[in-house]
C-alpha positions in Angstrom: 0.0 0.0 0.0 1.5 3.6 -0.9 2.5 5.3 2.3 0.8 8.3 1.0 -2.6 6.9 1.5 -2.1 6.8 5.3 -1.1 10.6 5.2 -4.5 10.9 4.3 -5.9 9.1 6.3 -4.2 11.5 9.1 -6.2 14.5 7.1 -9.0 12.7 7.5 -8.9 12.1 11.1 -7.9 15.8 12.0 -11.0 17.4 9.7 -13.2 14.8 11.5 -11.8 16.0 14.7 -12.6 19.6 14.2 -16.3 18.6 12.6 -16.9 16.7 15.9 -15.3 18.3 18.8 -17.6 20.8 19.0 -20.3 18.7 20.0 -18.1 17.2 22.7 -17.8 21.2 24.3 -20.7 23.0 23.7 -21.5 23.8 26.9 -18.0 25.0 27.5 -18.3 27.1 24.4 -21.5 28.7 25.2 -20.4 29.4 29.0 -17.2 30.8 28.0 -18.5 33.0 24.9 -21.8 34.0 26.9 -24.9 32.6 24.5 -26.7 29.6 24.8 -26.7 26.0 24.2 -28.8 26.2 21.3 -27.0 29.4 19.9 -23.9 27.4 20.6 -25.1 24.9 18.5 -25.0 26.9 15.2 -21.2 26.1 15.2 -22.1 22.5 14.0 -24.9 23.3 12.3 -22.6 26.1 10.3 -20.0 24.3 10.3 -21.8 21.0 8.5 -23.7 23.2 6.1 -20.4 24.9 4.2 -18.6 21.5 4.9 -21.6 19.3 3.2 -21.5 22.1 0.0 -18.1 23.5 -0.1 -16.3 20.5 -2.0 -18.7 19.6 -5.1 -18.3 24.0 -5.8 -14.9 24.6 -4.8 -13.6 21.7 -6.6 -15.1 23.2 -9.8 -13.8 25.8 -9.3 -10.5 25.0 -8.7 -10.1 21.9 -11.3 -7.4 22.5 -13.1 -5.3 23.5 -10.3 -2.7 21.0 -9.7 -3.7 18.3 -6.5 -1.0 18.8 -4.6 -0.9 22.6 -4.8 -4.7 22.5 -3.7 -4.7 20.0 -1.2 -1.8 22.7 0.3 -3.7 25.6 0.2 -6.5 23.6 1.7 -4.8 22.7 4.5 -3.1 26.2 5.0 -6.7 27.5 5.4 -7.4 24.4 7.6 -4.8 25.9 9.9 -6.2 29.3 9.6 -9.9 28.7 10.7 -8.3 26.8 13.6 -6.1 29.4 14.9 -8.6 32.1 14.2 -11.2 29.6 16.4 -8.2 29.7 19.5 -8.0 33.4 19.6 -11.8 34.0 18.8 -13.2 36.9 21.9 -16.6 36.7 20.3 -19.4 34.2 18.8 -19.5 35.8 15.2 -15.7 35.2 15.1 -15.8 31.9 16.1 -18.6 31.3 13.6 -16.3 32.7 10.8 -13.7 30.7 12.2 -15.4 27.3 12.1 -16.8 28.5 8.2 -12.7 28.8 7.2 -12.1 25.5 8.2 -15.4 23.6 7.3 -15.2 24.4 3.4 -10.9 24.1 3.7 -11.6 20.7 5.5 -14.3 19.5 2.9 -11.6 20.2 0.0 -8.9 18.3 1.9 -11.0 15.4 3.4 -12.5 14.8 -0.4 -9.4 15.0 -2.0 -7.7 12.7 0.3 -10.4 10.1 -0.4 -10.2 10.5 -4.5 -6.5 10.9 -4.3 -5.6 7.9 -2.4 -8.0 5.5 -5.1 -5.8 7.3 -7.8 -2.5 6.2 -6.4 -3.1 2.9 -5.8 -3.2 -0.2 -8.0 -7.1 -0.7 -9.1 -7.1 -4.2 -6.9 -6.5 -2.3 -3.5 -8.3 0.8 -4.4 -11.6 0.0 -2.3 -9.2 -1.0 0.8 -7.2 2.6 -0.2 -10.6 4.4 -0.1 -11.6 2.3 3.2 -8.5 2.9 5.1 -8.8 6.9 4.5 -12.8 7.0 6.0 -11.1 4.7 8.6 -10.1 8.2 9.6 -13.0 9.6 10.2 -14.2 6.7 12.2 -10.8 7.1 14.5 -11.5 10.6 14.9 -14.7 9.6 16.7 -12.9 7.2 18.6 -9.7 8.9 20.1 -9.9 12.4 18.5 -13.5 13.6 20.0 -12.3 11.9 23.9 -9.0 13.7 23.8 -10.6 17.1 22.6 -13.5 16.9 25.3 -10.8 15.9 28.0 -8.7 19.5 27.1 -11.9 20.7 26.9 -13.1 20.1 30.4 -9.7 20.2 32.1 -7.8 22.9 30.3 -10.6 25.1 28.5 -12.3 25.2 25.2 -9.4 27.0 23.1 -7.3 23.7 23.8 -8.9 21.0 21.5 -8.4 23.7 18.3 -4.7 24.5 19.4 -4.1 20.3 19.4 -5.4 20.7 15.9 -3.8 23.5 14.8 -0.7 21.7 15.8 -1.3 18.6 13.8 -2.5 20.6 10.7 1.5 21.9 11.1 2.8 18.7 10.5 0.8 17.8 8.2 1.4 21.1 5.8 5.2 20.2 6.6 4.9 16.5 5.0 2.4 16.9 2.4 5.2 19.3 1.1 8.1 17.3 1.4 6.7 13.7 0.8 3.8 14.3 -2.0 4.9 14.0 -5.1 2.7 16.3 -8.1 -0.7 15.0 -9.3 -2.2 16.4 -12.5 -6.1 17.4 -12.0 -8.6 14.8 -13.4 -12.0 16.1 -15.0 -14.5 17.0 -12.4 -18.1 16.9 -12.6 -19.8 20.3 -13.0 -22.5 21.1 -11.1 -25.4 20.8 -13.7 -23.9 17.7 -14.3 -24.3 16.7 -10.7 -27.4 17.9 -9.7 -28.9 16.5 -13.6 -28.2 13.0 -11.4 -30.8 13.3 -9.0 -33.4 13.1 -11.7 -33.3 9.9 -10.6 -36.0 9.2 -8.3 -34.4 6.2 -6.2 -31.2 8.3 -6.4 -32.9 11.6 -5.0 -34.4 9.4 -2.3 -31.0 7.3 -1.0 -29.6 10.9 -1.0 -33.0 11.9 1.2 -32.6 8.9 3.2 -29.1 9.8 4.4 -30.5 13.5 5.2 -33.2 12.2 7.6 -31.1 9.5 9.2 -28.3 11.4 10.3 -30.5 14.4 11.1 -32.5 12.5 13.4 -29.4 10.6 14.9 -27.6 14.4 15.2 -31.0 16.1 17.0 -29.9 14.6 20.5 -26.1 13.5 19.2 -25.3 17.5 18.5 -26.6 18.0 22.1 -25.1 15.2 23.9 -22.9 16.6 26.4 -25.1 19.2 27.8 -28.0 16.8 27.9 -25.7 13.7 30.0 -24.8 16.5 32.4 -28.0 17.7 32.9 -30.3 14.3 32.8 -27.7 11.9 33.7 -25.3 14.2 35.9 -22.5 13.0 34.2 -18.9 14.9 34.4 -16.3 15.9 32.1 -14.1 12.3 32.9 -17.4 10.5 32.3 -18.7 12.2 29.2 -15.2 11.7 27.6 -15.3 7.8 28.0 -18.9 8.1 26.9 -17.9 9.4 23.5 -14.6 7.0 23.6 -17.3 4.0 23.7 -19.6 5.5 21.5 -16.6 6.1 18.8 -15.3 2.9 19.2 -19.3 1.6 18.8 -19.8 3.8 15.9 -16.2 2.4 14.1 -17.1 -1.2 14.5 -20.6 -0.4 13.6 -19.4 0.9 10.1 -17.5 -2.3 9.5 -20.1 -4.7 10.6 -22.7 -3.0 8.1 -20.5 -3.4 5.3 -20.6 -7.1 6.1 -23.9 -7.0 6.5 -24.9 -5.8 3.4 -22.6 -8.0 2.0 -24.4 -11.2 3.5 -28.0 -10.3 4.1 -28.1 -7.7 1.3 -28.4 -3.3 1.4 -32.2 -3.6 1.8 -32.1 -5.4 4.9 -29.0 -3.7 6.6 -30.6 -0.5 5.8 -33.8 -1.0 7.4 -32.2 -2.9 10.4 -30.0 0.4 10.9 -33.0 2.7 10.8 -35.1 0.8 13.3 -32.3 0.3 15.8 -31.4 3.4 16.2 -35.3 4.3 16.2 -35.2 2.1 19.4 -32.5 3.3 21.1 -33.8 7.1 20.9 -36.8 5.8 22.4 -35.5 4.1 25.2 -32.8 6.5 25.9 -35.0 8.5 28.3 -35.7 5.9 30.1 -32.5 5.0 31.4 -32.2 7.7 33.6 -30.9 6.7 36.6 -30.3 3.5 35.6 -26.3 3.3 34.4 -26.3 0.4 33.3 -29.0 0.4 30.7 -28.3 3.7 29.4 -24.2 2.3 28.3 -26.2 -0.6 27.0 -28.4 1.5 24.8 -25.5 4.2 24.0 -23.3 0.9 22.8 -25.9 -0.1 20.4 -27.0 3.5 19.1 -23.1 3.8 18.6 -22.8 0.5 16.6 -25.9 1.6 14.4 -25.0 6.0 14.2 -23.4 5.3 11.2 -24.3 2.1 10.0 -25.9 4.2 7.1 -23.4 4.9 4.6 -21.7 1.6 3.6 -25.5 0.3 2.3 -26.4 3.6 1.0 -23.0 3.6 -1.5 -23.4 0.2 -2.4 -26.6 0.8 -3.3 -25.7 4.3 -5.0 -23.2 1.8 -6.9 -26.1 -0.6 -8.2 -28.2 1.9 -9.4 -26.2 4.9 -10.8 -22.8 2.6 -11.6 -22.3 5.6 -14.2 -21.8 8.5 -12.1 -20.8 6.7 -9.0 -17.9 9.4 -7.8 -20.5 11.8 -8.3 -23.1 9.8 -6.0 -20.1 9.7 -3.5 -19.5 13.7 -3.0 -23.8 14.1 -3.2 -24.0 11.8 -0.7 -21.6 13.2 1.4 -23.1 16.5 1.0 -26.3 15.2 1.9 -24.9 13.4 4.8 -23.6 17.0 6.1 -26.9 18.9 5.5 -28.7 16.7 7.5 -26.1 17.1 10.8 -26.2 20.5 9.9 -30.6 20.5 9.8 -30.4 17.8 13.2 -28.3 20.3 15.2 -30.5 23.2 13.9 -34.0 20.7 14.3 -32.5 20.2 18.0 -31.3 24.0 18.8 -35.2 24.5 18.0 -36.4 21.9 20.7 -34.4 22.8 23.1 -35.5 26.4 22.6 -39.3 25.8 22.6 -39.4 22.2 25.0 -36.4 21.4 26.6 -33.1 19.0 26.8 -35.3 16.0 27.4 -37.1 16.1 24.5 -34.3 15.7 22.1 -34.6 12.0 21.8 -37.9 11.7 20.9 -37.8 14.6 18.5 -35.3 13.0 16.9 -37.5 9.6 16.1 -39.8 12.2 13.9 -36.9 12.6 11.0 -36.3 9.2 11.7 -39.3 8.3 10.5 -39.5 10.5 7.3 -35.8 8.6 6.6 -37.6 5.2 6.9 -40.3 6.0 4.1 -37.9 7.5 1.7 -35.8 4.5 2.3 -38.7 2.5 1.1 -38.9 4.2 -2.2 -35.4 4.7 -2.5 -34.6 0.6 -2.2 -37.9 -0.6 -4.4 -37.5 -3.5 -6.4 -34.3 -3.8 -5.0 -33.4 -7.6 -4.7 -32.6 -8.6 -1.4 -29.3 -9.4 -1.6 -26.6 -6.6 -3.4 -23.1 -7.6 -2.8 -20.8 -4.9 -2.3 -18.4 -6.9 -3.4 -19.3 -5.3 -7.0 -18.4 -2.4 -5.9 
């Protein structure tokens, strides 16, 4: 495997870090810049929103720019937004701050997937491709613990110095170690948008929306709701999101397998009424510990259980335009954190913290009927394998 491809997995991990650490120290944010919980939640919200539609316009944009210049200047940005978040005195700055480094992020997080299948030999570019989202995955499960730990015992600024320090080193060895790529012919975006003409295509890009923006409606407001329902503290919340990570990672792999043995319909359907379940029982584990790890382990394994089905299937039914599926997908999947943190802002606003779970399970639902039309006359078993 070329080395390269795990450099990008490292750009991977630190742009998941930055999406995801906010969530981890919202509280912290809002105490220390003054607003509230739900204004504090704008930052992922914001943050999701130019991240989910940055890449398919900037990439455009910039397409006959050579990759390794770009993937530079994205990460030089990267470390921009990120400083600009440490020495933010005010909300509006760190909004602009977390903008800076959600559409530089989307650029170097896309790239690094697409780049690493283009360097590769053609037999290991799905295990290139897999190791890279690995990333992501890791960022949930060591990257979100360690920034909620400086979080809670140093203060908010410190997560965002940590990865302002690793977007250093990797600006420093992307320089030295990557050799130069030529551009390859992007889609434009009439092209991309003339895909979802497709009805089933529209809809798997739908379903994505709704699942993750009823998984993000209590997810986006974890920490503050665990303190406040559960009365958990800052060492307990960062083990909870070290277990939900490590959940979420495994999940991902053991949906691939699934919808490589039991087919995408059924993995897809099994995904959306597990984690229907747990956000209806979450409530009612409070004050029973152990029941509420047991449910957080299993909405962990299932959070984002979503996407290897969803691409396979994207794969079966638009094989043509499948790298285009891949960045509308991932737009999609942005869009709907950014619409579950806003959905969740909003029921905190007019309800309360408690109502989060259930509120969630509404979008939940609307993902399981477009799932329905986006998977008919799908045959029950799809191997990925094709793929």
């Amino acid at each position: 495997m070329d080395q390269r491809v795990y450099m990008f997995t490292f750009i991977a991990f630190i742009v998941g870090m930055s999406e995801l650490i906010v969530s981890g120290i919202l509280d912290l944010i809002a105490a220390g810049l003054n607003v509230r919980i739900s204004t504090a939640g704008l930052l992922i919200t914001v943050f999701a929103v130019f991240y989910g539609i940055s890449a398919p316009i900037l990439l455009v944009l910039c397409r006959a720019v050579e990759r390794k210049t770009l993937i530079l200047i994205a990460l030089v940005l990267f470390l921009f937004g990120n400083v600009l978040a440490v020495f933010s005195f005010s909300f509006p700055m760190l909004l602009a701050a977390r903008i800076i480094a959600a559409a530089s992020g989307s650029v170097a997080t896309v790239l690094s997937i697409n780049l690493a299948s283009r360097i590769v030999d053609p037999a290991h570019r799905g295990r290139a491709i897999g190791i890279v989202v690995m990333g992501i995955s890791g960022s949930l499960v060591l990257g979100l613990p360690i920034g909620v730990f400086l979080g809670n015992y140093i203060n908010w600024r410190a997560p965002f110095v940590l990865i302002a320090i690793f977007s250093i080193v990797l600006i420093v060895f992307t320089y030295k170690k990557f050799g130069n790529i030529e551009p390859s012919q992007v889609a434009t975006l009439h092209e991309q948008v003339r895909t979802l003409k497709n009805a089933r295509v529209l809809c798997s890009h739908l379903t994505t929306f709704f699942f993750l923006a009823g998984h993000l409606t209590l997810n986006g407001y974890l920490t503050p709701y665990v303190k406040s329902v559960m009365g958990y503290d800052g060492i307990a919340v960062s083990f909870m999101y070290l277990t939900f990570g490590a959940a979420a990672v495994f999940g991902s792999w053991l949906s691939g397998m699934s919808a490589d043995r039991f087919g995408v319909k059924r993995t897809l359907f099994f995904n959306i009424i597990v984690l229907t379940l747990c956000l209806f029982f979450i409530p009612f584990t409070k004050g029973i510990d152990v029941l509420f790890w047991l449910v957080l382990i299993v909405w962990g394994v299932v959070s984002w259980g979503i996407t290897p089905p969803i691409q396979s299937h994207l794969f079966t039914i638009a094989k043509n335009t499948a790298d285009v599926q891949q960045s509308l997908n991932n737009a999609a999947l942005h869009l709907g954190i950014a619409f579950g943190t806003l959905f969740g802002g909003f029921v905190i606003d007019i309800r309360s913290l408690e109502a989060l779970p259930h509120a969630g399970i509404m979008l939940i639902f609307i993902a399981f009927g477009i799932a329905t039309v986006a998977t008919r006359d799908l045959k029950s078993k799809i191997s990925m394998a094709k793929s």
